[in-house]
N, C-alpha and C positions, 0 to 999 in steps of 0.2 A: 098429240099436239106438241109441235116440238118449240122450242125454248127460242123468242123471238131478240134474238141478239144483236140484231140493226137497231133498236131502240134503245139500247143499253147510254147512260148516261153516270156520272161520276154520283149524283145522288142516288141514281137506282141501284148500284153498284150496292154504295152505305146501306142501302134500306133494306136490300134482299140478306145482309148477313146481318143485321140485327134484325130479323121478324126470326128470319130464320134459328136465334141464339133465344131470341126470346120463346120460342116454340122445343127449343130442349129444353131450357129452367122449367116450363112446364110439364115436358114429360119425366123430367127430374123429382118432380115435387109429388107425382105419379106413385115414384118409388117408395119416397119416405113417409107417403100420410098414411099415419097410424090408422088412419077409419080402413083402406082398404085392406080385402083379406089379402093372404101370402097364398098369390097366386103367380101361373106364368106370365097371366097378361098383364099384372099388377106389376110383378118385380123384375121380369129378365125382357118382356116384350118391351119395353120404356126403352131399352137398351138400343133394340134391333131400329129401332123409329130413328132414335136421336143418329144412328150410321145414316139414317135414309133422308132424314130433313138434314141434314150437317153438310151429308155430300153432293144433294142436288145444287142445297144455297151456295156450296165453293165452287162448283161447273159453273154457276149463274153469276160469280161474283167474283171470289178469290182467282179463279182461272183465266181474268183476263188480264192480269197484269202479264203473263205471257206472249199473250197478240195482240191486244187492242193498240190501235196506233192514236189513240187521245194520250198525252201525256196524267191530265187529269184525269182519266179513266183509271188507269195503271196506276197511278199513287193512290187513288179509292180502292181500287182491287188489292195493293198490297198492304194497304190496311184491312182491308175484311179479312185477307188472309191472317193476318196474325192474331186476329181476335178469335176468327174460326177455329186455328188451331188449340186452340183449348176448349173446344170442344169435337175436336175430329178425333178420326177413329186411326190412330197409330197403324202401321201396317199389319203387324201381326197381332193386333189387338183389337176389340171392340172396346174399349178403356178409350176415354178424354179425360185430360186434366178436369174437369168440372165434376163430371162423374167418377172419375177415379178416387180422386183425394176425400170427395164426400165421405165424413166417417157414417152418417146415417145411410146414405146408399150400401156400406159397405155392412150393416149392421144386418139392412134390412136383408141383403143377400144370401148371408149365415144363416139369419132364422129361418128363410124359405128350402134355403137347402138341406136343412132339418126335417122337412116334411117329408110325410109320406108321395104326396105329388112331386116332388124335386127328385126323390128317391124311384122313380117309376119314371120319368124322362127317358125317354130313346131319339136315334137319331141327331138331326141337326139341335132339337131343344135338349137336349143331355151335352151335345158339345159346347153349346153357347155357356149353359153354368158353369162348364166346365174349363171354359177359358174367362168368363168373367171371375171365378174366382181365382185364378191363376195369375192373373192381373192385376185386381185388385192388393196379391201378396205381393204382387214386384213395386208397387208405389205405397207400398211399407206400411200398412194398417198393422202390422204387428209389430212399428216401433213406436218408441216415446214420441209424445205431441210433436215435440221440437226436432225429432229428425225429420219425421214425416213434413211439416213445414217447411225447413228446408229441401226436402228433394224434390215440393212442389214447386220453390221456390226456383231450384235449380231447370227444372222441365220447364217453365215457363219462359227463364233466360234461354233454353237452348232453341226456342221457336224464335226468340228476337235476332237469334243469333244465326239463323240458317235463313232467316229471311234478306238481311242484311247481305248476307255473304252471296246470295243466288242475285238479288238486284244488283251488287256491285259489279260481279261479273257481266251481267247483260249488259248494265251502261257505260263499261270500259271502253274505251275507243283510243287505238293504235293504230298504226298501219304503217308498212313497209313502202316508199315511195320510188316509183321507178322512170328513170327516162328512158328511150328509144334504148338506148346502149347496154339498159340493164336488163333486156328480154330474150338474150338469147338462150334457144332451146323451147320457149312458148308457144303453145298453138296462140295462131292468129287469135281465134276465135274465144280462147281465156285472156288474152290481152281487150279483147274488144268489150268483154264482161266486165273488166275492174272499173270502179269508178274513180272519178278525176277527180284530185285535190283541185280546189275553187283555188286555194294562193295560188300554187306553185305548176299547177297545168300538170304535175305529174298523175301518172296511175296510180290506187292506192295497192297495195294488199294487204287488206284487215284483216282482222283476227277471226274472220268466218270460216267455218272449213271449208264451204264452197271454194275461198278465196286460198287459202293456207296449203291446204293437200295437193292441191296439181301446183302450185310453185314448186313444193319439196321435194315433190315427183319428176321433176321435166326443166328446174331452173339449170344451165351450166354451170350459173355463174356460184361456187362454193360461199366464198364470202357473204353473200347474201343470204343463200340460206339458211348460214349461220347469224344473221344477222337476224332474219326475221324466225327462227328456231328461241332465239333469245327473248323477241320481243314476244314469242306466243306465249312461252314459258313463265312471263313473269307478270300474265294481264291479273290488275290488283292487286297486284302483289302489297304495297303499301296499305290496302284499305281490309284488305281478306285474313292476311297472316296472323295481327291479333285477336281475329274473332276465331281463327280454327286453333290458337293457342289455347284461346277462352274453352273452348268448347269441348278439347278434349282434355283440360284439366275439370271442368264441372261433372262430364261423363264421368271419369274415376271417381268422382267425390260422391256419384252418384250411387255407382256400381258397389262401394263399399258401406254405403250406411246400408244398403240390400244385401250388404252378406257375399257380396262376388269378388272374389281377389280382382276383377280387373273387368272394363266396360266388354270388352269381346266377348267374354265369359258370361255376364247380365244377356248381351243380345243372342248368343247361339244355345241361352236356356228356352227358348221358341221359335229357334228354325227348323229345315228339316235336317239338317246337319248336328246339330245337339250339342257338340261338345270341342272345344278346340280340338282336342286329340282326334277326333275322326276330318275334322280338314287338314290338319299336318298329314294325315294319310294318305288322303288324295295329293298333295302335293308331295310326298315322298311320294308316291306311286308312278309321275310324271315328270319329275325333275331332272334325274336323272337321264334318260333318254332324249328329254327336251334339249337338255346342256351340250349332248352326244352331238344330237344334230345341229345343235349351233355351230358347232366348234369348225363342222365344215362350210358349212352358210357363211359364216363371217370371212374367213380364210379368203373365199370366192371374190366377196365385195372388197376385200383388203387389195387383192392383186388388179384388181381394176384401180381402183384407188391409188396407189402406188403407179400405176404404168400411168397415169394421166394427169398426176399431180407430184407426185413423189412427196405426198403423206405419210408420215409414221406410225399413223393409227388411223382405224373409223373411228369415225364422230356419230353423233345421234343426228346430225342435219346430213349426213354422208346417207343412209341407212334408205330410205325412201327414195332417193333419185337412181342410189345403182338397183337399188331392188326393182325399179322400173325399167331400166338399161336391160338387164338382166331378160326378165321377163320379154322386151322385144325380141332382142337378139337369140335366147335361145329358144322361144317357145311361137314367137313372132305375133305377139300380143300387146299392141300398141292402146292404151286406155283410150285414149282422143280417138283412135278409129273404130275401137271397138263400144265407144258410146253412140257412134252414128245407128248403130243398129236398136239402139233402147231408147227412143223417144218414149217420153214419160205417157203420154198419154195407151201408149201400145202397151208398154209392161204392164200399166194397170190394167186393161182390160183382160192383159197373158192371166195376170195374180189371179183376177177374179174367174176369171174363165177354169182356173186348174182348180183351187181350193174349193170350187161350186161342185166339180167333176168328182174331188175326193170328199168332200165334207159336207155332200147332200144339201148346199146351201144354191140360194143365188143373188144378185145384187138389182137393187132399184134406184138409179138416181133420181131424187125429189127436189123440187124447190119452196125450202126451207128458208127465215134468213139468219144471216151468219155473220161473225163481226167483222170479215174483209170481203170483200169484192171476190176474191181467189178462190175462196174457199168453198168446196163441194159437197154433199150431204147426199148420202146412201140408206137404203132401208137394207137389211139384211133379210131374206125370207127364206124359209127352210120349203125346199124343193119339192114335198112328197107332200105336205097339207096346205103348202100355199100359204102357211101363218107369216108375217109379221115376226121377224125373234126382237129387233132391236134397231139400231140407228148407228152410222157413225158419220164424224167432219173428219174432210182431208184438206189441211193446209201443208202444201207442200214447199214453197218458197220461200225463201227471207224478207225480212223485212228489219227496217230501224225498230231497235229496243224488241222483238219478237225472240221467243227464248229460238238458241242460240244450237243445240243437239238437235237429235231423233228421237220422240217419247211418245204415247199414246197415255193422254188425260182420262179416267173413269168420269163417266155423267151422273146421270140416271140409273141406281143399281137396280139391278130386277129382284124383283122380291112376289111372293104371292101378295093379294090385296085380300081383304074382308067377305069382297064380295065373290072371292072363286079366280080374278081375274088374275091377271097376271101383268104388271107393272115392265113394260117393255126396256131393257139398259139402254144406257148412250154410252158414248165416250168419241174422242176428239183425236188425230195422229197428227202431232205435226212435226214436220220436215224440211232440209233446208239444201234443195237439191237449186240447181242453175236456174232463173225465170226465164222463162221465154221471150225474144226478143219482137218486134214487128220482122225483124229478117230470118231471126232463129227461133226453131222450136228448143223446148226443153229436153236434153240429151244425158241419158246418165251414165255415169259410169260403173262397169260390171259392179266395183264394191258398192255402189250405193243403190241398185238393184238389189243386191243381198240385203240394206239394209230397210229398204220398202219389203221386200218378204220380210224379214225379223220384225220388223216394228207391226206390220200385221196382223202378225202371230197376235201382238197383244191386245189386239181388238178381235180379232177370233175369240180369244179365252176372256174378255169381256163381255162379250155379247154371248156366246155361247153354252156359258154358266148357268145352271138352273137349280135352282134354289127356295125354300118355303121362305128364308130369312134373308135377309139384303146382307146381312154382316158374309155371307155364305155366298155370294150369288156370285164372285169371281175374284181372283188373287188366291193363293197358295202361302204356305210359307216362303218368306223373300227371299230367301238363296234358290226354291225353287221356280220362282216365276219366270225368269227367262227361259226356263225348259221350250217352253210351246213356243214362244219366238227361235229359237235356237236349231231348233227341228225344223221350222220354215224355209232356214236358210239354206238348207239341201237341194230344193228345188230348181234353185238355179245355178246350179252343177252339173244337171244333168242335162245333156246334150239333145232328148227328146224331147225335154220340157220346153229350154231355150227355143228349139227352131218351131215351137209351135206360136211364137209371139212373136220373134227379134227379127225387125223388120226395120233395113235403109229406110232412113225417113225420106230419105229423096226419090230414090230408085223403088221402093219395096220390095228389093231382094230378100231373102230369106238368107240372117246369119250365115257364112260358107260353113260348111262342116269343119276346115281345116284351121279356121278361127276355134270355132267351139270345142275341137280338139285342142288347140293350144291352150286356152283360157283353163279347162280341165285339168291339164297336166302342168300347169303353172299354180293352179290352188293346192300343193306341196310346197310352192316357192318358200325359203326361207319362214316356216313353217314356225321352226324350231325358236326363231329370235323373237316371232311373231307372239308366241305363246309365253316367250320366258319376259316378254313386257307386261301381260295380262300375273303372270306370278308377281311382279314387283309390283304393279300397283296393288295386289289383294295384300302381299307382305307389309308393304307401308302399310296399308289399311290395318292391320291387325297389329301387327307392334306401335302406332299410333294409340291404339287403343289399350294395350297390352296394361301390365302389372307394375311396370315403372314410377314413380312420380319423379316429378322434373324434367320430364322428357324434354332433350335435345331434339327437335325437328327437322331439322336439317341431317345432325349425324345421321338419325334413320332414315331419312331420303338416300342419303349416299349408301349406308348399306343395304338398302334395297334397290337401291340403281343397279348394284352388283349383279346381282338375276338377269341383268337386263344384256350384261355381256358387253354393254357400251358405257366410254366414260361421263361422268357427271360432267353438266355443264356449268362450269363456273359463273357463280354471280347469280343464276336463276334460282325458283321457286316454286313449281309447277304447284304442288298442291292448293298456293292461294287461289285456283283458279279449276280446281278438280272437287266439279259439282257434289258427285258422290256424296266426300267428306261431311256433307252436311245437306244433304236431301233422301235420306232414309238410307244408303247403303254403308253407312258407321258401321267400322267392322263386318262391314257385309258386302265387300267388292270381290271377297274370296266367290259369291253366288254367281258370278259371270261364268266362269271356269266350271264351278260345279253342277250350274245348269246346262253349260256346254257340254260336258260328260252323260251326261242322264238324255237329252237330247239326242245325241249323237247316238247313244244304245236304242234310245227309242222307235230312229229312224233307221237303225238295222231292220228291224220287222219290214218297214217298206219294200228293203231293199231284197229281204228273200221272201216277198209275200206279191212283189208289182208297186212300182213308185209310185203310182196314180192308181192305185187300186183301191176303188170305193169301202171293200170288204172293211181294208183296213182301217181307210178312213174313219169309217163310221163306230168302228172300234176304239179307234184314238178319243173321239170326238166323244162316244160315250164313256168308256174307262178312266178318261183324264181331263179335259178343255171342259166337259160338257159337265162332271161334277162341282165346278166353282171350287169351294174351299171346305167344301163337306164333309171329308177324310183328309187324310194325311195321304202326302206328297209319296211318301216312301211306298204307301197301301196303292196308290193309283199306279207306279210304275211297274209293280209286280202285278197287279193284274193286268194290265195290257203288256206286260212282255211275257207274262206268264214263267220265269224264271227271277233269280237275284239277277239284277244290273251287275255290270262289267264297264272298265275303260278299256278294253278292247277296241270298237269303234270307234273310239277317238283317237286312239292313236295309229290304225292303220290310214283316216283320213288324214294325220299328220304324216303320214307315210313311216313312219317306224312299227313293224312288226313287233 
C-alpha cells in the first residue's frame, strides 16, 4: 500500500511527525526500563525501529517541503523536519540527538555489551552494537555533564542551521532579464521556455539550471554572462553567509570537546576514507596530471577568446560558452541538436530497458497518488521470481519553491518484519530537466541524460539493498555512496547503449553514428578543468572545516579557486548557496571524486567482461548495491573487483595515461 500523498494537508503533515516522535520516546523508554532484561530486542532492536518509524514519518512529512506546491504544506514540512531531526538517523550513524545524548540509553548499551549475548552477535547484529557504541563515544558520553550539554546543544543549532540555510536557497528568486537584442546565439526554443517578467514584458533567466546552463553555454553576448555568472554566484548570499559562518565555527567547537583537532578529522573518523591523509592521497595522486592537462585546455579557450574579443584572460563566465564552441566545431556536437534525440520519455524507457537487461530487474508503472499531477510511480520487480523488491516516484520537472538539483529521497527502508516478511523500500528522484510544452516534448541534453543514469544509480542501491535491519538496508559510508550512481553514468557513453534508445522525437531516426561518435570523443573535452573544479570545491570543503579557528571564508574561497585554474570573481560568494555545506556533505564533498574513482575501477570489469553483461551485472548487484550497508565499502569493492582498486580508470577516461 503506497503512501497516499494527494491527501496530504498542513495538519497531517504536523500530525504524522509527532505520532511519529512520539512512537520513538516509546521505543526509547524500551531501552532504559530497568524491568526489561539486557537483550537484542530490548536494547539495540529499539534502535533499528526508531530508523524505521523516523524515516517513513520524514518521506510522509519532512519531504514535502521539497515539492509540495501548498505554501502551508512546506512551512508544516519544514517544521516536522526540524523536529524530526533530532530524532533522525545522521548518515553514517544509527545515533539521533534524542537517543544519542540519553545518558540512560547510553548506560544501558554498556551493560548489554557486557554480556555473554552481545559478545556472541554476528553479522549485521554485532555491526549495529558495534556502530551504536561508536556513536554513542562521538556525542561524548565520556565527557563532563557540561561538555556533553553543550555538544548537544551545538547538534541541535546545527539542524536549525541547515534548515535555514536549504529554505533560503529554494526561495531566492533573481533573474537575468533579456530583451529581443540580448538573445543572440540562443536556440529559439530556450527563448521560448524562459518565463516573462509580468512588469517589464522581458524573459526571465532564473537561477534554475534548467535556465542558467544553456545561457552560459550558447549566450554571445560576454557581458551578460558575466552578469548573470554574478547573479548565480551570490543567491542568498545576504541571508546564507552567517549561518555557514555559524555553522562551521560550532562544528570545530564540536570536533574539539570530542578530542579531534578539527571537524574533517570528527567526520572521516566514519567514512570509508578514514583519515585525512588517505584523501590528501588521492588528490596528490590526481592533481598533478589534472593541472598537465589543464594547462593546455585553457590555453585552447584563451586563443578563441582573444581572437573574438581581445580578452586578457578567461573568466569563469568565458569557460562553458567556448567549451561549447569547441565541442561543435571540433567534434560536431551541438547540445540543442543533440537533445532532439533524447526525448525524456524515450531515455527512460532506454535506462529501464538496459539496467533490467544487466541487473535481472524490470519496471511496472502503478497508479499510486502522489503530491503533483507530474509525477510517476514504478514498482521495481526482480525478473527471475516475479517479486515485488520496492517502489520508486519520478518528478522530473520544476516547479515554484520545488527543491532546485538532482537527488533521490529514501522512503520506506526495507527491513525484514516479525512475521518472515519483508518490508518493501521506497524512495522519490526528483529532477529538474525542461517541462514539456503543448508544442514541445521534453528534450534532454547529453549531460543531463548522464544525470537521469547517475541519479538512478541511487534508487538502484536503494531499492536493491537487502537487509534483516532497516539501519542496513541501503546507504554506504558517504564518501562512498555515489560510487553506484557514478558507475551508471558509463552507460551513456557507450555508443551501443545510446543507439539502442536515442531516438528524433520527430523523425525517429536512430542517433547517426557520427553524432555518437562525436559526443564520445568530446567526453575528454576539457576534462582536465572539469575535474580541477570538483578538487576546489572538495578543498573549500575541507579547509572549511580544517584546524583553524577564525577562519577567513572568503580567503579560502580564493585559495581554493586556485585549483580551479580560473580567476575569482570579484564581489561574489558561491558557498552561501553550495547546498553541500550544510546538507550532510561537511567536509564530505571530497566523496564525489572518491566515489568517482571507485566507480570508474569498478566499471573496468564491464568493460573487460561485456557492458551489458548480465554475468556481471548480477555480480555487481550481489557483491555491492544488493548488500545495503552490511560491510564496509572498501570489503564490497575488493570483492567484486576481486583485486585492490586503482585510479587507473579514471584517469584514462580523463584521457591521461
Amino acid at each position: 500500500m503506497m503512501f497516499d500523498y494527494s491527501a496530504v494537508t498542513a495538519e497531517s503533515v504536523t500530525a504524522t511527525a509527532d505520532e511519529a516522535i512520539t512512537r520513538a520516546e516509546a521505543l526509547a523508554a524500551v531501552i532504559t526500563d530497568p524491568d526489561n532484561p539486557l537483550t537484542f530486542d530490548t536494547v539495540l532492536r529499539p534502535f533499528d525501529e526508531v530508523k524505521n518509524v523516523i524515516r517513513i514519518a520524514e518521506s510522509q512529512s519532512a519531504f514535502l517541503r521539497h515539492v509540495h506546491t501548498d505554501p502551508e504544506v512546506r512551512t508544516a514540512a519544514t517544521g516536522a523536519y526540524e523536529r524530526i531531526q533530532r530524532w533522525h538517523q545522521f548518515p553514517e550513524s544509527p545515533q539521533s540527538i534524542e537517543l544519542a545524548f540519553d545518558t540512560e540509553v547510553n548506560e544501558m548499551v554498556q551493560r548489554y555489551a557486557a554480556t555473554d549475548e552481545a559478545r556472541s552477535l554476528t553479522g549485521e547484529r554485532k555491526r549495529l552494537l558495534e556502530f551504536v557504541q561508536r556513536d554513542l563515544h562521538l556525542v561524548g558520553h565520556h565527557l563532563e555533564p557540561a561538555e556533553q550539554a553543550r555538544l548537544r546543544e551545538i547538534s541541535e543549532r546545527l539542524v536549525t542551521l541547515g534548515t535555514r540555510f536549504s529554505q533560503n536557497i529554494a526561495e531566492y528568486r533573481d533573474a537575468l532579464l533579456l530583451d529581443q537584442d540580448d538573445t543572440e546565439g540562443l536556440p529559439e526554443s530556450y527563448i521560448e521556455s524562459l518565463p516573462i517578467d509580468t512588469e517589464s514584458g522581458k524573459r526571465q533567466v532564473t537561477m534554475a539550471y534548467p535556465h542558467v546552463t544553456p545561457f552560459q553555454e550558447n549566450s554571445a553576448r560576454r557581458d551578460l554572462r558575466e552578469q548573470l555568472s554574478f547573479k548565480f554566484n551570490n543567491r542568498a548570499v545576504d541571508e546564507n553567509r552567517p549561518l555557514l559562518e555559524e555553522a562551521i565555527a560550532l562544528r570545530l567547537e564540536a570536533a574539539r570537546l570530542l578530542g579531534f583537532d578539527s571537524w574533517a578529522d570528527r567526520v572521516l573518523s566514519t567514512r570509508m576514507a578514514g583519515t585525512k591523509d588517505r584523501v590528501d592521497a588521492m588528490y596528490d595522486g590526481l592533481i598533478p596530471a589534472l593541472k598537465k592537462k589543464a594547462v593546455t585546455e585553457i590555453e585552447r579557450v584563451f586563443g578563441l577568446l582573444e581572437s573574438d574579443s581581445g580578452a586578457t584572460r578567461v573568466e569563469s563566465w568565458d569557460w562553458n560558452f567556448y567549451n561549447n564552441q569547441i565541442r561543435k566545431t571540433d567534434y560536431g556536437v551541438d547540445q540543442v541538436e543533440v537533445a532532439d534525440y533524447f526525448p525524456v520519455h524515450a531515455v527512460l524507457g532506454g535506462m529501464f530497458e538496459i539496467t533490467g537487461e544487466v541487473f535481472g530487474v524490470s519496471y511496472r508503472e502503478i497508479d499510486a497518488p502522489t503530491w503533483h499531477e507530474e509525477v510517476t510511480v514504478y514498482q521495481l520487480v526482480d525478473t527471475a521470481s516475479g517479486e515485488v523488491i520496492g517502489a520508486f516516484y519520478l518528478d522530473l520537472h520544476p516547479r515554484e519553491a520545488k527543491f532546485t538539483h538532482a537527488a533521490v529521497f529514501p522512503g520506506t527502508p526495507g527491513k525484514l518484519l516479525p512475521d518472515g516478511s519483508y518490508q518493501k523500500p521506497t524512495c522519490a528522484m526528483l529532477c529538474n530537466f525542461t517541462r514539456p510544452t503543448e508544442s514541445a516534448t521534453s528534450l534532454l541534453k547529453h549531460n543531463e541524460v548522464e544525470t537521469l543514469f547517475h541519479e538512478f544509480g541511487h534508487v538502484l542501491h536503494v531499492l536493491l539493498g537487502k537487509s534483516e535491519l532497516a539501519y542496513f538496508s541501503d546507504g554506504t559510508e558517504w564518501d562512498f555512496v555515489e560510487a553506484p550512481s557514478q558507475i551508471m553514468q558509463h552507460w551513456v557513453w557507450r555508443p551501443e547503449v545510446l543507439q539502442r534508445f536515442a531516438r528524433h522525437h520527430r523523425t525517429g531516426e536512430t542517433i547517426p553514428n557520427e553524432m555518437v561518435e562525436g559526443l564520445v570523443a568530446a567526453r575528454q573535452l576539457n576534462r582536465g578543468m572539469f575535474y580541477l573544479r570538483q578538487v576546489q570545491f572538495g578543498i573549500l570543503d575541507q579547509e572549511y572545516h580544517g584546524p583553524d579557528e577564525d577562519k577567513d571564508l572568503e580567503a579560502i574561497l580564493r585559495r581554493a579557486t586556485e585549483f580551479s585554474m580560473l580567476p575569482f570573481q570579484e564581489g561574489t560568494f558561491f558557498p552561501a548557496s553550495f547546498g553541500h555545506l550544510m546538507s550532510g556533505y561537511d567536509a564530505g564533498y571530497y566523496g564525489y571524486l572518491w566515489a568517482e574513482v571507485f566507480g570508474d575501477d569498478m566499471f573496468s570489469r564491464f568493460e573487460e567482461e561485456g557492458v551489458v553483461n548480465p554475468e556481471v551485472g548480477m555480480a555487481y548487484r550481489t557483491e555491492v548495491i544488493g548488500r545495503g550497508s552490511t560491510v564496509d565499502a572498501d570489503e564490497m569493492v575488493r570483492s567484486f573487483l576481486g583485486r585492490e582498486p586503482s585510479n587507473g580508470a579514471f584517469l584514462r577516461k580523463v584521457g591521461i595515461e
